[in-house]
N, C-alpha and C positions, 0 to 999 in steps of 0.2 A: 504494500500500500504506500500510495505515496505520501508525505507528509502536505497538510493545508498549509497552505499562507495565509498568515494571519492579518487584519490590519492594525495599524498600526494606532495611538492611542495619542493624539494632539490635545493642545489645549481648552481648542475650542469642542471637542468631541467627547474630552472626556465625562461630561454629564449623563451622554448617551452610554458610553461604554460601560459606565458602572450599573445605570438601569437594566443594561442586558444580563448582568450578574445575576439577578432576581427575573427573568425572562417578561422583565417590560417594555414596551417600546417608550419612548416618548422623541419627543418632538420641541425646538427650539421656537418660542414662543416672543415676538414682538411684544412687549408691554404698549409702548405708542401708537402700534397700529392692528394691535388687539389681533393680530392674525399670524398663523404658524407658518413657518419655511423649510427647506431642505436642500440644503446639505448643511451642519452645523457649521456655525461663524459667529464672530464676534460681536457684528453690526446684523442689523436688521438688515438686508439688501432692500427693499421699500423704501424706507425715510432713513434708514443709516443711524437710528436711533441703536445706542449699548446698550437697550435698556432689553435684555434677552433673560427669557426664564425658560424650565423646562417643563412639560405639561405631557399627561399621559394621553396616549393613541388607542382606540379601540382594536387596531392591528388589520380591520377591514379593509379593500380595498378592488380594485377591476382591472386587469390587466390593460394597459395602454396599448404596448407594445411589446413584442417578442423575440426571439431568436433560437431557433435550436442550434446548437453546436455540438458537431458529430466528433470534433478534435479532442483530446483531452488538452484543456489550459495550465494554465501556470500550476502547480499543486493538487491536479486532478490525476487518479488512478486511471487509466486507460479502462482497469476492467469496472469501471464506474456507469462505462457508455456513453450515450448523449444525458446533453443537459440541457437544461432551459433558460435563458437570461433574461431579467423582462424586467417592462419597465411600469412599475403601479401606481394609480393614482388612486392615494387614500381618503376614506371618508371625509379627514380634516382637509383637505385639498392640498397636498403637497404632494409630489411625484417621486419615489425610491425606487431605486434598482436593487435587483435580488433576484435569486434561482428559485425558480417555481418547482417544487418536489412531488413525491408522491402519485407521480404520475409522465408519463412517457413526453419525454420533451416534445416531440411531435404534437401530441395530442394537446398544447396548450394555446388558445387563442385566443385574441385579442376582443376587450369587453367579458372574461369570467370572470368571478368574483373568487376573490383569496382570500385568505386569512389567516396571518403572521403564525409562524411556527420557529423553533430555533436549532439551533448547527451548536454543539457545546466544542469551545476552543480550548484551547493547553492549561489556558492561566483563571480559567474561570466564570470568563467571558461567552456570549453565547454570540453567534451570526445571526439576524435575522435572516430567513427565509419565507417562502409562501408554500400555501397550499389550497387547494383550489377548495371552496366552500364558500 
């Protein structure tokens, strides 16, 4: 098997990274513009407002977009197969990328409904993933 790559744990991420510890999602929250973003950052991308808190995600979501990949990637076992890359836009309205599981990378398309599952990492950490529901 081959070993995952992990990512890697920044400043501005690390609110997220620790929620995954306890298999929560949550999401970076504008205080000034009272609405969540993704990918974590220090400013709001909106109004550029610091004024970021973290808030919990129901983990729902629809597939946007997809990709199967027949190749094994970076840290993927060959005897893994294909996989699913996809790109989801969550109930709070923000859009994350993750491997959609559970199910034959072919068979995932665009507009199901998912809903957050987790990948347990080395150090404790979990990866969010989807699974179709």
């Amino acid at each position: 098997m081959t070993a995952l790559l992990e990512p890697p744990v920044g400043d501005a991420s690390g609110p997220f990274w620790d929620a995954t510890r306890d298999q929560r999602l949550v999401l970076p929250w504008c205080t000034a513009c009272d609405a969540p973003f993704w990918y974590p950052r220090e400013v709001c991308p909106r109004c550029l407002s610091p004024d970021v808190t973290w808030r919990p995600a129901r983990g729902d979501g629809v597939v946007y977009a997809v990709s199967a990949h027949h190749r094994p990637g970076p840290g993927r076992d060959p005897a893994d197969g294909p996989y699913a890359v996809a790109l989801v836009d969550l109930a709070e309205g923000v859009r994350i990328m993750g491997n959609v599981v559970g199910v034959p990378a072919d068979d995932v398309a665009v507009g199901a409904a998912v809903h957050v599952t987790w990948l347990p990492l080395s150090d404790g950490r979990h990866l969010p993933q989807f699974t179709p529901g």
